[in-house]
C-alpha positions in Angstrom: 66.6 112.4 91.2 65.1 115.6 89.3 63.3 117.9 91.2 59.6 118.4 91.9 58.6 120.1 88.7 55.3 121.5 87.9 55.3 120.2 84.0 53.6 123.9 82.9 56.4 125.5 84.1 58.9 123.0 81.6 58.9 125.2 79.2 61.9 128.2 78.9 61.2 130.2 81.4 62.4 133.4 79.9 64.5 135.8 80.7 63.9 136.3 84.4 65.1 132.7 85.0 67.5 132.7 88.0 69.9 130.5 87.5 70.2 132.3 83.4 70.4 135.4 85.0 73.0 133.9 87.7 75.3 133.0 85.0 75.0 136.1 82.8 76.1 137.9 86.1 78.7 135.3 87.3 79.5 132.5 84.2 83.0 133.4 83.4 85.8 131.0 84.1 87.4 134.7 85.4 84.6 135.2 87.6 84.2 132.1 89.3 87.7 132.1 89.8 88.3 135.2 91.4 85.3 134.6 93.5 87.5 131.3 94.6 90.4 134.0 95.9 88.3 135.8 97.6 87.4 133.2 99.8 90.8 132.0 100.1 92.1 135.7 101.3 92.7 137.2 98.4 91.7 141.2 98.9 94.1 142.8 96.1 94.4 143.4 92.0 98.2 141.7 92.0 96.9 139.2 94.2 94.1 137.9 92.0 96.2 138.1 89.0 99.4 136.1 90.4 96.9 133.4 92.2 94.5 133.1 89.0 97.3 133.0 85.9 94.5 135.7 84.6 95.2 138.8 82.8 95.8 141.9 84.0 93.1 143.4 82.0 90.6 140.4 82.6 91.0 140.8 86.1 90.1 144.5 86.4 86.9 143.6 83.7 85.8 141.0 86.1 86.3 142.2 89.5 84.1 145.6 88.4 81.6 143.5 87.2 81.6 141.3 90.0 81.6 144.7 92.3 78.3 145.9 89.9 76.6 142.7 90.7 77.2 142.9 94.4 79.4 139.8 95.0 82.3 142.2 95.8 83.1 145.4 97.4 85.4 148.1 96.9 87.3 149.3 99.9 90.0 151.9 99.6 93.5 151.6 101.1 96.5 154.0 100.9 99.9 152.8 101.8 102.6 155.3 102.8 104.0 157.1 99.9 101.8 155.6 97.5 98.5 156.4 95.5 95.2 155.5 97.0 94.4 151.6 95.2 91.4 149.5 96.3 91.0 146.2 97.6 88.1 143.8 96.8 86.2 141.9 99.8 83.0 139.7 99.6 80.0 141.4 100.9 77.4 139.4 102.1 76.1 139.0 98.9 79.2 137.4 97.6 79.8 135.0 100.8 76.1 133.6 99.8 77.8 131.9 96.4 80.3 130.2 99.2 78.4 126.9 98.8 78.2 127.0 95.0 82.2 127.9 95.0 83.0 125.1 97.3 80.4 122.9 95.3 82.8 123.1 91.9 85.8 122.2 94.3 84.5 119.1 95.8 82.7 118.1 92.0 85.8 118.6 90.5 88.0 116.8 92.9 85.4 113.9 93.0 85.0 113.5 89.0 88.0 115.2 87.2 91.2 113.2 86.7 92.9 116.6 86.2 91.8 118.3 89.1 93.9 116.9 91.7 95.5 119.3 93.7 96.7 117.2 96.6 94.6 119.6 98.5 91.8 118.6 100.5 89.0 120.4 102.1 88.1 119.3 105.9 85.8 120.0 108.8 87.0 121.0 111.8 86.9 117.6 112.5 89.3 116.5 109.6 86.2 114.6 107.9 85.9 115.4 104.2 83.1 117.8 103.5 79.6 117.8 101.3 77.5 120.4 100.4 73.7 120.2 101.1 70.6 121.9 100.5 68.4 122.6 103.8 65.4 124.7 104.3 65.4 127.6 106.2 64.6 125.5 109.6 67.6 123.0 109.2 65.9 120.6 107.5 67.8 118.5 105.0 66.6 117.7 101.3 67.6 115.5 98.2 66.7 116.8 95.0 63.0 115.1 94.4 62.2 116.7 97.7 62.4 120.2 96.3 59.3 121.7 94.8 59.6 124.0 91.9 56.2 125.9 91.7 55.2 129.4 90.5 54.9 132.0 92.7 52.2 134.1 92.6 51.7 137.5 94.0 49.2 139.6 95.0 
């Protein structure tokens, strides 16, 4: 079920490849995972390190990357008697990646023997969920109904 490829454009693509660049923003194990916090709640540093198992150190490397990328926001917070720290939300950016997040959950529940949480993501009708690809109009679409083309401007 491969896409709609035009076969000059099987070739590498090159640098400005999206989903390349994608992963060089986003492809650590850290990354993904702290993304996966985020949209369970999480908001702060001890937060992300207790719920990931992830160093201190890694966590601070990945959430400023993840902040220079634009999947997460810094937002200041002082509590009384303490230093100003900073808490890390999605931005709208970030909530975009929600479908490939959730994608990895419901792959790994469905295929890995080791991924079974006993948890189980629902609608708000209880029924198990799937993610899908529409266009922009609501419209869904398998795989060979996507077109891969080069875009050309003028």
């Amino acid at each position: 079920m491969p896409l709609n490829v035009d076969p000059e454009l099987l070739v590498s693509p090159g640098p400005g490849c999206p989903v390349d660049c994608a992963v060089e923003a986003l492809g650590s194990r850290a990354s993904i995972l702290l993304l996966r916090q985020a949209f369970y709640g999480d908001r702060r540093f001890d937060a992300f390190v207790e719920h990931t198992g992830i160093s201190e150190a890694t966590v601070a490397k990945r959430l400023q990357e993840l902040v220079e990328v634009g999947a997460l926001r810094k937002v200041p917070y002082q509590e009384p008697g303490s230093r100003l720290r900073y808490e890390y939300e999605l931005t709208a950016e970030g909530e975009e990646l929600f479908p490939v997040i959730l994608g990895l959950f419901i792959w790994g529940q469905k295929y890995l023997d080791q991924a079974d949480t006993g948890l189980r993501l629902t609608g708000p009708d209880g029924e198990p969920l799937r993610v899908t690809i529409q266009t922009t109009t609501g419209q869904s679409l398998k795989p060979n109904d996507i077109h891969l083309d080069a875009t050309t401007t003028s």
